[in-house]
BATOR-478768 format. One record per residue (C-alpha): residue number from 1; x, y, z negated; chain; residue in three letters. Coordinates in steps of 0.5 Angstrom, whole numbers, plus 2048, in hexadecimal, padded with zeros to 3 digits. Example, Ala and Ser with C-alpha at 12.3 -4.5 7.8 and 13.67 -1.06 7.14 Angstrom:
# BATOR-478768
- 1 819 7F7 7F0 A ala
- 2 81B 7FE 7F2 A ser
END
This chain:
# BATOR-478768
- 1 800 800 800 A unk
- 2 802 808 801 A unk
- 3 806 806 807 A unk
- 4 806 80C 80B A unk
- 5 804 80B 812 A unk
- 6 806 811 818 A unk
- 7 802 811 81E A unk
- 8 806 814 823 A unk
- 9 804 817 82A A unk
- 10 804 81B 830 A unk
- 11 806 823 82F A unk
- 12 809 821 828 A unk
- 13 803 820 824 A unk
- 14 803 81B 81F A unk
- 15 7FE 818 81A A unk
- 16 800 816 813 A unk
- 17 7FB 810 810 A unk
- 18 7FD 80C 80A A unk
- 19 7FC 805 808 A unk
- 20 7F7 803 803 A unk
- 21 7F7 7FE 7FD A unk
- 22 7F6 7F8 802 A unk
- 23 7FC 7FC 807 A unk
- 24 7F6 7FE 80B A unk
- 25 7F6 803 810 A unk
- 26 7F2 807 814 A unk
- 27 7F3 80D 819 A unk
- 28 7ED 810 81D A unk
- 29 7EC 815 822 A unk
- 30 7F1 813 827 A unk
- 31 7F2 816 82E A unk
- 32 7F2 810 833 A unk
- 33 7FA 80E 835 A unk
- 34 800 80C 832 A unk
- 35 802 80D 82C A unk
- 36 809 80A 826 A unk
- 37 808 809 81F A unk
- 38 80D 80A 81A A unk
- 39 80C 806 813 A unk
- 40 810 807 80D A unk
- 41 80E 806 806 A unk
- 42 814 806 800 A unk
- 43 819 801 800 A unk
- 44 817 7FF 806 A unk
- 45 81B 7FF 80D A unk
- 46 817 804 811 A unk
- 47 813 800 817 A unk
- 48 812 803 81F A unk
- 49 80D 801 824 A unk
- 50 80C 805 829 A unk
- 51 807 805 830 A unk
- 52 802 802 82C A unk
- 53 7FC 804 831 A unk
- 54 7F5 807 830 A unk
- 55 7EF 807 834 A unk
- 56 7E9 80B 833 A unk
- 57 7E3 808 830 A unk
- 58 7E9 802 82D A unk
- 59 7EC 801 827 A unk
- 60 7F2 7FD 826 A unk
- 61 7F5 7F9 820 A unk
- 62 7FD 7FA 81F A unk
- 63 7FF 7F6 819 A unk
- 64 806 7F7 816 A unk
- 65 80A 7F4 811 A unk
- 66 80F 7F8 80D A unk
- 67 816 7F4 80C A unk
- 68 81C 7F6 806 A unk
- 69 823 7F5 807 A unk
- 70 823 7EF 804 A unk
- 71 81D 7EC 809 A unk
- 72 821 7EE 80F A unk
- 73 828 7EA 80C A unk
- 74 824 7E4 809 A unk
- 75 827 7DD 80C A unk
- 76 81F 7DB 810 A unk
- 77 81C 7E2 813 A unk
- 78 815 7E3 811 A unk
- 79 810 7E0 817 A unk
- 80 80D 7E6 81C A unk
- 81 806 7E6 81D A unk
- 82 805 7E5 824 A unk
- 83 801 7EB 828 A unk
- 84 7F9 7EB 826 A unk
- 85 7F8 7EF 82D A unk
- 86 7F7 7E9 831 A unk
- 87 7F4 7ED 836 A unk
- 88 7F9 7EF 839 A unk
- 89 7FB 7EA 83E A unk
- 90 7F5 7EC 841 A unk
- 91 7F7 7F3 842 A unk
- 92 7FE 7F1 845 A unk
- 93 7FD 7EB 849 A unk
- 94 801 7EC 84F A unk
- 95 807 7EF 84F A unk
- 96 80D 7EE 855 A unk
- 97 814 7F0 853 A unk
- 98 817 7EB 84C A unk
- 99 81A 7F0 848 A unk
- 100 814 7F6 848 A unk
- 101 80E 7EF 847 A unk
- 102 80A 7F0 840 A unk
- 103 808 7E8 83F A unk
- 104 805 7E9 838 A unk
- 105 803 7E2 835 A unk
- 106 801 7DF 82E A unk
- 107 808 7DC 82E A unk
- 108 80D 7E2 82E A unk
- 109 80E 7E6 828 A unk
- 110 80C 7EC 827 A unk
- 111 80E 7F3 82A A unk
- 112 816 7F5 829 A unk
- 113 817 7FA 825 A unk
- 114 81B 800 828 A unk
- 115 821 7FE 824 A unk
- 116 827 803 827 A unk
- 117 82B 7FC 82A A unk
- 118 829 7F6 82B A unk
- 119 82A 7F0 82F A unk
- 120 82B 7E8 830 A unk
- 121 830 7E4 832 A unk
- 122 82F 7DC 835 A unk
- 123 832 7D6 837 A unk
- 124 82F 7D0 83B A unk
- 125 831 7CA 83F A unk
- 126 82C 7C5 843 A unk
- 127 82A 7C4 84A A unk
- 128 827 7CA 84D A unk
- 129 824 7C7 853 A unk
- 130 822 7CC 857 A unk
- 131 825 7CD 85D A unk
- 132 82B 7D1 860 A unk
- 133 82D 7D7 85C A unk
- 134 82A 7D3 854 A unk
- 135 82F 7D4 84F A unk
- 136 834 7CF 84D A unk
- 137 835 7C8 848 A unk
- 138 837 7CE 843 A unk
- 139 835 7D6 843 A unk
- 140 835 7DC 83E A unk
- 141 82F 7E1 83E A unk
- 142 830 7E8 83A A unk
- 143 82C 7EE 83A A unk
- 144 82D 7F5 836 A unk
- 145 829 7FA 835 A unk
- 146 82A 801 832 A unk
- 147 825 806 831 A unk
- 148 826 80E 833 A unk
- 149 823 813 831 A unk
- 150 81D 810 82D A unk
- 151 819 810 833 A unk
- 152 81E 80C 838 A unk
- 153 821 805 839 A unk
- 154 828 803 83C A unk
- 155 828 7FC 83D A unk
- 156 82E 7F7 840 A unk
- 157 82D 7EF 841 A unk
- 158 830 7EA 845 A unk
- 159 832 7E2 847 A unk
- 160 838 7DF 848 A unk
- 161 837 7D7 84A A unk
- 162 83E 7D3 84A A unk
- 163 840 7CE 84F A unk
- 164 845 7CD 855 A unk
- 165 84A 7D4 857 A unk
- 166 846 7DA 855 A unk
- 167 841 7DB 851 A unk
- 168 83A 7DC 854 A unk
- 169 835 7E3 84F A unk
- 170 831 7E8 84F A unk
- 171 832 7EE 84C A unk
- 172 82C 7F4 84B A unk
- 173 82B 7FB 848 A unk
- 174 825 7FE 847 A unk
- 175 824 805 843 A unk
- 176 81C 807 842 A unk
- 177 819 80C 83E A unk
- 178 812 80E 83C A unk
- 179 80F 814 83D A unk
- 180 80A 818 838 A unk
- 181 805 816 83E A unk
- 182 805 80F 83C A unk
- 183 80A 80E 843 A unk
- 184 80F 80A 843 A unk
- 185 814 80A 849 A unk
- 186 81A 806 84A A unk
- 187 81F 805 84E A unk
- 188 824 7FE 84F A unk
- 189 82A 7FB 853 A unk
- 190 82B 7F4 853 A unk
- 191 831 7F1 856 A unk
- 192 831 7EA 857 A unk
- 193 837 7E5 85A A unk
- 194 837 7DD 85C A unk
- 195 83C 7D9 85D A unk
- 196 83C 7D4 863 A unk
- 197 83B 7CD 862 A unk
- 198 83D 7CA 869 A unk
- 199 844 7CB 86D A unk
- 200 83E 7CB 874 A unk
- 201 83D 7D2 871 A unk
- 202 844 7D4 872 A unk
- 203 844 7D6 86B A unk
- 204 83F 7DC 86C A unk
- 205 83C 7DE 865 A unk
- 206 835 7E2 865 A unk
- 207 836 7E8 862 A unk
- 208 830 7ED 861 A unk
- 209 82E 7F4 85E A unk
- 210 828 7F6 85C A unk
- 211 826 7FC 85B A unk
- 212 81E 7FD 857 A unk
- 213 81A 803 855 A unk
- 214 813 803 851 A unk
- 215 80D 807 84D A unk
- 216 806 806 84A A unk
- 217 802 80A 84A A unk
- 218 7FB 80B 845 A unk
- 219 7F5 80F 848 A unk
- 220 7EF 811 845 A unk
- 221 7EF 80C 840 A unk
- 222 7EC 807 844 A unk
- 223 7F1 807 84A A unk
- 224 7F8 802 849 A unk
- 225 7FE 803 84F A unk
- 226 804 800 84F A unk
- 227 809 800 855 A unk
- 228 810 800 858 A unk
- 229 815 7FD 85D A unk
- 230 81B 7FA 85E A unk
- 231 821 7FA 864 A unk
- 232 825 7F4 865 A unk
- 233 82A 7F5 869 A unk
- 234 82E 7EC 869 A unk
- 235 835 7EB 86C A unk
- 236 835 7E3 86E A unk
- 237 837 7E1 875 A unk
- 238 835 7E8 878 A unk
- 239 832 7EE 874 A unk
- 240 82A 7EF 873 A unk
- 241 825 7F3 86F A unk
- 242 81F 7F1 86C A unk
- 243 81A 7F8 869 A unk
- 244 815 7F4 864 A unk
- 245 810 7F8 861 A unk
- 246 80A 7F7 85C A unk
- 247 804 7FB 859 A unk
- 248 7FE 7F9 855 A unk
- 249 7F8 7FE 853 A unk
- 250 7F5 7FB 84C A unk
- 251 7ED 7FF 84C A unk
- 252 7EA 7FD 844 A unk
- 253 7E3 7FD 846 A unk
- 254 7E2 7FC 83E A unk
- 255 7E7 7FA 837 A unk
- 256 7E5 7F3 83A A unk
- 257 7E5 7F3 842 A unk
- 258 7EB 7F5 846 A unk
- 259 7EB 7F4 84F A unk
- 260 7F2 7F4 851 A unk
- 261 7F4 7F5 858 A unk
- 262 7FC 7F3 859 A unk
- 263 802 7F3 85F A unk
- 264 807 7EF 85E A unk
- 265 80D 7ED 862 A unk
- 266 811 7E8 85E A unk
- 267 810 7E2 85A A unk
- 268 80F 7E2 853 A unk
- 269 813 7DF 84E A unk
- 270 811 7DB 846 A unk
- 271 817 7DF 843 A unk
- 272 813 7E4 83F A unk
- 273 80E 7DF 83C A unk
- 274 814 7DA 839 A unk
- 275 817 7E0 836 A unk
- 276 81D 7E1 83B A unk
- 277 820 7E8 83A A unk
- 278 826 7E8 83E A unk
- 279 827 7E7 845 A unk
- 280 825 7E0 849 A unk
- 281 828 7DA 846 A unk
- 282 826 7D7 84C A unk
- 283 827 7DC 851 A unk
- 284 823 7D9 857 A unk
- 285 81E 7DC 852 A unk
- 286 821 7E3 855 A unk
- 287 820 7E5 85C A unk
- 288 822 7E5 862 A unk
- 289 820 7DE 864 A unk
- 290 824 7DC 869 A unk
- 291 825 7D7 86E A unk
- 292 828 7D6 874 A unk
- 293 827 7D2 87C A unk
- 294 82D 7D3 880 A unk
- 295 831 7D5 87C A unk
- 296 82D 7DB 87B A unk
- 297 82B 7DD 874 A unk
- 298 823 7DE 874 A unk
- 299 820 7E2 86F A unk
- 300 819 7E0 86D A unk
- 301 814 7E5 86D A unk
- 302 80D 7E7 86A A unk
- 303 807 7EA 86A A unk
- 304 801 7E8 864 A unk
- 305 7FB 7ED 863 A unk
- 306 7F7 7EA 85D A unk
- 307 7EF 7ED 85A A unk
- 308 7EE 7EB 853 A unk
- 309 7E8 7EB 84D A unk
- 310 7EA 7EB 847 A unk
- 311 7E6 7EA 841 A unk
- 312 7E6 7E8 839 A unk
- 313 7E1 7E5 836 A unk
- 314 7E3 7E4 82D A unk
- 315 7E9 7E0 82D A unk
- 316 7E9 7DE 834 A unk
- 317 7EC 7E1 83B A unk
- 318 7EA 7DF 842 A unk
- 319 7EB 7E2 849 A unk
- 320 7EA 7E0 850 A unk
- 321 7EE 7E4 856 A unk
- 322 7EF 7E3 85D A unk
- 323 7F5 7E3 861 A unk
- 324 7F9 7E4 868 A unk
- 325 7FF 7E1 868 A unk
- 326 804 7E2 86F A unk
- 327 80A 7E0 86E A unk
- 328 810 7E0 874 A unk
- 329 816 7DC 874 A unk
- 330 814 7D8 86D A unk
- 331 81A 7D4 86A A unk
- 332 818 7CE 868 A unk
- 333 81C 7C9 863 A unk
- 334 81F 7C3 863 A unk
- 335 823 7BE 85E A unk
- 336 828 7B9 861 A unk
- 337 830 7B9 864 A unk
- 338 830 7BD 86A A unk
- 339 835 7C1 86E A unk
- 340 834 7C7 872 A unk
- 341 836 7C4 878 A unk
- 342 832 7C5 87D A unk
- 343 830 7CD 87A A unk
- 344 829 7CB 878 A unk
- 345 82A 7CA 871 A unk
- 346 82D 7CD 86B A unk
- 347 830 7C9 865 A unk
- 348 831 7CA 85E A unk
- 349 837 7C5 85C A unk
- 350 836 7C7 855 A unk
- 351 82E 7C5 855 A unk
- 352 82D 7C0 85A A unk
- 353 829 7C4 85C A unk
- 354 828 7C8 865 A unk
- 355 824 7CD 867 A unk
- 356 820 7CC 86E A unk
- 357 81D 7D0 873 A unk
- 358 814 7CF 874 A unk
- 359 80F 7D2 878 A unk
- 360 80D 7D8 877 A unk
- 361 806 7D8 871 A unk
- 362 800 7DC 873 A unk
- 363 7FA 7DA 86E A unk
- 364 7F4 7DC 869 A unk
- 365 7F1 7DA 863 A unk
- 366 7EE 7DB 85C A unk
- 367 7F0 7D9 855 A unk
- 368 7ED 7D8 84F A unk
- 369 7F0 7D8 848 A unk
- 370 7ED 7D8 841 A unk
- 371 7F1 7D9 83A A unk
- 372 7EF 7D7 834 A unk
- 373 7F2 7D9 82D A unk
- 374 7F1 7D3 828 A unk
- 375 7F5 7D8 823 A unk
- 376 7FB 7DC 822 A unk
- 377 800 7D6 823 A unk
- 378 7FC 7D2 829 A unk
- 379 7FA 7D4 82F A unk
- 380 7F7 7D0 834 A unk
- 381 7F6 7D2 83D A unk
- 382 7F3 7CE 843 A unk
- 383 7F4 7D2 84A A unk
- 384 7F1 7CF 850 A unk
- 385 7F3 7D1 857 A unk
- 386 7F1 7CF 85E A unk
- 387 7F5 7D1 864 A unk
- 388 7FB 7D0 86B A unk
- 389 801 7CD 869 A unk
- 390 806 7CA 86E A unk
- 391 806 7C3 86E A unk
- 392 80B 7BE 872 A unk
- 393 806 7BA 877 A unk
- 394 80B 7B4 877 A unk
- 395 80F 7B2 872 A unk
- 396 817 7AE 873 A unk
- 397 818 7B2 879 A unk
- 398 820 7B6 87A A unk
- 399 820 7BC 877 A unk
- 400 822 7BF 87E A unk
- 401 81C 7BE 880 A unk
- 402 817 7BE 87A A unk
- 403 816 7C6 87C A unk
- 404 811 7C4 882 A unk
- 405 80C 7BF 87D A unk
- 406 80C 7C4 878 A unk
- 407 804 7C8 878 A unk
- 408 800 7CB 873 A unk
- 409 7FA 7C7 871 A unk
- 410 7F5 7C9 86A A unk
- 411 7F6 7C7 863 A unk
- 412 7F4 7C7 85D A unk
- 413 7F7 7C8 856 A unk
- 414 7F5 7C8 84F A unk
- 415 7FA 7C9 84A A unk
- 416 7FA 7C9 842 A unk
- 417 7FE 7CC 83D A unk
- 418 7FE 7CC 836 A unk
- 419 803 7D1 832 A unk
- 420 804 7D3 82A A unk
- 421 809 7D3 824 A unk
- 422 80A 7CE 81F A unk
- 423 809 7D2 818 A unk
- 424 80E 7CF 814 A unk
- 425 814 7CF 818 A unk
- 426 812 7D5 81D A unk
- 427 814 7D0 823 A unk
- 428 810 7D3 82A A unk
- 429 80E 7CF 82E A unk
- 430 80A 7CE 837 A unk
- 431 808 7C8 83A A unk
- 432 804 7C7 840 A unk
- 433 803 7C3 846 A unk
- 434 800 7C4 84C A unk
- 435 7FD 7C0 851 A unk
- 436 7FD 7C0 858 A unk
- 437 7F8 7BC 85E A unk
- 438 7FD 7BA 862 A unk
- 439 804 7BB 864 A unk
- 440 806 7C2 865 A unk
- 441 80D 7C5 867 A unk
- 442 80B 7CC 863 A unk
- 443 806 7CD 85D A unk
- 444 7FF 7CF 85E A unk
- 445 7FE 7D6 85C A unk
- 446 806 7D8 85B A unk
- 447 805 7DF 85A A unk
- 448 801 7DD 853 A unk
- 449 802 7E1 84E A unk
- 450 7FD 7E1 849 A unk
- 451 7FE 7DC 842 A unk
- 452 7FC 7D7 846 A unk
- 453 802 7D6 84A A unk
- 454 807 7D0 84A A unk
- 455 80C 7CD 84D A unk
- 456 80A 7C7 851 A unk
- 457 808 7C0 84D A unk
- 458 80A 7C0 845 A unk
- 459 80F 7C5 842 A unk
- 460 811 7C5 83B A unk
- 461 814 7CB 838 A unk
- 462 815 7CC 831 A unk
- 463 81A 7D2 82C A unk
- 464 81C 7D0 826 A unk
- 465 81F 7D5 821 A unk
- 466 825 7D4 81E A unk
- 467 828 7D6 815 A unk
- 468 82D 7DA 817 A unk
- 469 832 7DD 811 A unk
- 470 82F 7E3 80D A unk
- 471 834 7E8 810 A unk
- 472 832 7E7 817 A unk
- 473 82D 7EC 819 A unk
- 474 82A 7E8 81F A unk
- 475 827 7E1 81F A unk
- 476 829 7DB 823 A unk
- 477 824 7D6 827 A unk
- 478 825 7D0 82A A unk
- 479 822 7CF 832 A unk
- 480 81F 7CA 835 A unk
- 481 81D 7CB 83C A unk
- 482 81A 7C4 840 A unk
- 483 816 7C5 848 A unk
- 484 813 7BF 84C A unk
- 485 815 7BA 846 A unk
- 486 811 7B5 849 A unk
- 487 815 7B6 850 A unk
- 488 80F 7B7 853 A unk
- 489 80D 7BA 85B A unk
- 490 813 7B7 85D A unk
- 491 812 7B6 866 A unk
- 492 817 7B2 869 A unk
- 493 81B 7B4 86F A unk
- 494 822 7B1 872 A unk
- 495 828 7B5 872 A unk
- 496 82D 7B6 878 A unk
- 497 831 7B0 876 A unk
- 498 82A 7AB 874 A unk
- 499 82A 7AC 86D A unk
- 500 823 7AE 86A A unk
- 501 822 7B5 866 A unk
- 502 81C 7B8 866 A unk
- 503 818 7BF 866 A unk
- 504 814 7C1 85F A unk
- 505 810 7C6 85D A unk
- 506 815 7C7 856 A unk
- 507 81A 7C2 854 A unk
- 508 81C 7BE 84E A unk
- 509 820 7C2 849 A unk
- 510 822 7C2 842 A unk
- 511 826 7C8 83F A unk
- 512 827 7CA 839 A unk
- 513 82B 7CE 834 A unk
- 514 82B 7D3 82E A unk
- 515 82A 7DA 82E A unk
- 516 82C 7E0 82A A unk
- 517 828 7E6 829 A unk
- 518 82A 7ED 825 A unk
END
């Protein structure tokens, strides 16, 4: 009780409210748009939070808990409560580009705190078995971020992956700053470097500069929008470039229903949901996509337009959206050992794993997700979906000749997923599976990114926290990523010299490791 709670906004007014004997509080007669919360109370560490959204005609429940000294240096950190606003997905469910996504689920922890420098650090080792440009047997991920002037954030992440001669990595820089509108502009350049794996390559290296811009924008109250580009300029076998960029407008017909119009031109990626800071562990998880003919690089290219209807009825969400998919040049995924002889084919030594050139994908179709939150430690998601995917008509043919029976054909695809924390030990864990009817080369619905979403077929992941010694001013998790346990969706083809490999949506891997936070 008497903590004192500093409500601050635009124009530099502040409203103060003290907690009662229960450590309630109350502040009314806000103006809608995005305010911070200072909270501080004697003997206690003072407590930040900042863009905490209002919207007219809505309340919104922000609880904070106050830690001494003590607390923060004890040997087992206190549990965080998971956000209560479960709503938000429905606010932010497409997004283009990894790093500026906002993929808010029950499993992640609670908003950071605006410390002045903060940053992680991670080791994993596994199979990464996602074609050409994955990280290696064993990589290193780190991010580091700093604020600057209370409202602005400069950021710098990146990967190295170990194997043969040169490393292979990505390095990002980002800087944003929040404006007393409520926008939130950002600029990021991203460097990305993959060492060849074949001497039929001549031992070319892909080399790519990336360079991304972003804003949101709300208007009105009522009207959301997000938008941004990015210029890809890629150096491998020749030079070429590659403009990427996306929008969406979120228009809030009520507190609970939300109509979505999205544009993407990129994939989207599971990072953020399983809480990975950093740059891509998996780098084929990063655009570009490439693949090559003719010794020819091949970048593959997309164009997907989504119309959603979101709606929260208690403690269950759903949506239902349509979309338009046009995908050019889109590379595919193979596992196996193979060689680029030929100048068809893009191996990774390091995986076993070779990216390959389909046909183009031009298709429609519609989505159905419903989540429900049991409680705050479990959640349980199931998405339907129907759509093209690209299907090769006649299995066991040579891979030099398997372009020709590639097609697109209709498929379905429900997926289920549960998600949540185990109280007394705080482990976060994700499970899903999600099935197909038929054989398929590429997913149904790939530029899904709703909660819904999954990788192809079974998929565990689990982050469990580490005790570390009292003196360490982070904490330590244990990481285990697996994709495809089942190896499941695996089309065989013959390789050039008559072996079996095969075309997959998602190949089996197993990755795991430890991170450190601070």
């Amino acid at each position: 009780m008497g903590a004192i709670i500093e409500v601050l906004g635009a124009a530099n007014r502040t409203l103060t409210v003290f907690t009662d004997g229960a450590g309630y509080y109350t502040a009314n007669g806000l103006l809608p748009g995005l305010y911070a919360l200072k909270v501080s109370a004697p003997s206690f560490l003072p407590t930040l939070r900042e863009k905490v959204g209002v919207r007219a005609g809505a309340s919104i429940h922000i609880n904070v808990t106050l830690n001494t000294l003590l607390d923060v240096m004890q040997l087992n950190p206190s549990r965080v409560l998971p956000d209560d606003d479960d709503w938000k997905w429905t606010l932010r469910s497409v997004a283009n580009r990894p790093i500026l996504r906002i993929f808010d689920d029950p499993t992640l922890p609670a908003e950071k705190e605006n410390h002045e420098l903060r940053g992680s650090l991670s080791f994993l080792a596994g199979s990464a078995a996602g074609g050409y440009g994955t990280g290696s047997d064993m990589s290193t991920g780190f991010t580091l971020e700093r604020s600057l002037f209370s409202d602005g954030r400069l950021a710098l992440s990146g990967n190295v992956g170990y194997g043969e001669g040169l490393p292979a990595g990505v390095l990002r820089a980002r800087y944003s700053n929040r404006l007393s509108n409520g926008s939130t502009p950002t600029i990021a350049l991203t460097v990305h470097r993959f060492a060849a794996s074949d001497p039929n390559l001549h031992n070319a290296a892909l080399q790519a500069v990336a360079l991304s811009a972003a804003d949101e924008l709300i208007l009105a109250d009522m009207l959301e929008l997000k938008f941004g580009s990015e210029l890809q300029t890629i150096q491998f076998l020749g030079q070429s470039s590659a403009f990427r960029p996306y929008g969406m407008a979120d228009l809030h017909l009520s507190p609970d229903t939300v109509v979505e119009y999205s544009y993407a031109t990129s994939r989207p990626t599971l990072r953020d949901e399983k809480g990975f800071d950093s740059s891509p562990a998996d780098l084929s998880e990063a655009d570009p996509r490439v693949s090559v003919l003719g010794y020819s690089p091949r970048i593959e290219r997309a164009h997907h337009q989504e119309l959603s209807v979101s709606h929260r009825m208690g403690a269950t969400n759903m949506q239902l959206a349509v979309f338009s998919d046009r995908i050019g040049d889109t590379a595919l995924t193979g596992t196996g050992e193979v060689t680029a002889a030929g100048g068809f084919l893009l191996p990774d030594l390091s995986s076993g794993t070779f990216s390959y050139l389909g046909k183009s994908l031009d298709t429609n179709g519609m989505r159905l997700v419903l989540q429900h939150k049991f409680s705050s430690d479990l959640t349980a998601t199931v998405d339907y979906a129907f759509g093209g995917v690209l299907e090769l008509s006649r299995p066991d043919v040579g891979l030099q000749d398997a372009q020709q029976w590639i097609g697109t054909q209709r498929r379905h695809a429900i997926a289920a997923k549960l998600s949540g924390t185990i109280p007394r030990c705080r482990t976060r864990w994700i499970t899903s599976y999600r099935w197909v009817n038929g054989s398929t080369l590429t997913p149904v619905d790939m530029f899904n990114s709703s909660p819904g979403q999954s990788d192809p077929f079974l998929n565990v992941f689990v982050r469990q926290p580490i005790p570390t010694l009292g003196f360490l001013p982070g904490h330590m998790e244990a990481i285990i990523d697996i994709r495809n346990l089942l190896a499941q969706g695996y089309v065989p083809v013959l390789a050039q010299d008559g072996q079996t490999v095969y075309l997959v949506q998602g190949a089996r891997s197993v990755r795991g490791g430890v991170s450190f936070t601070f």
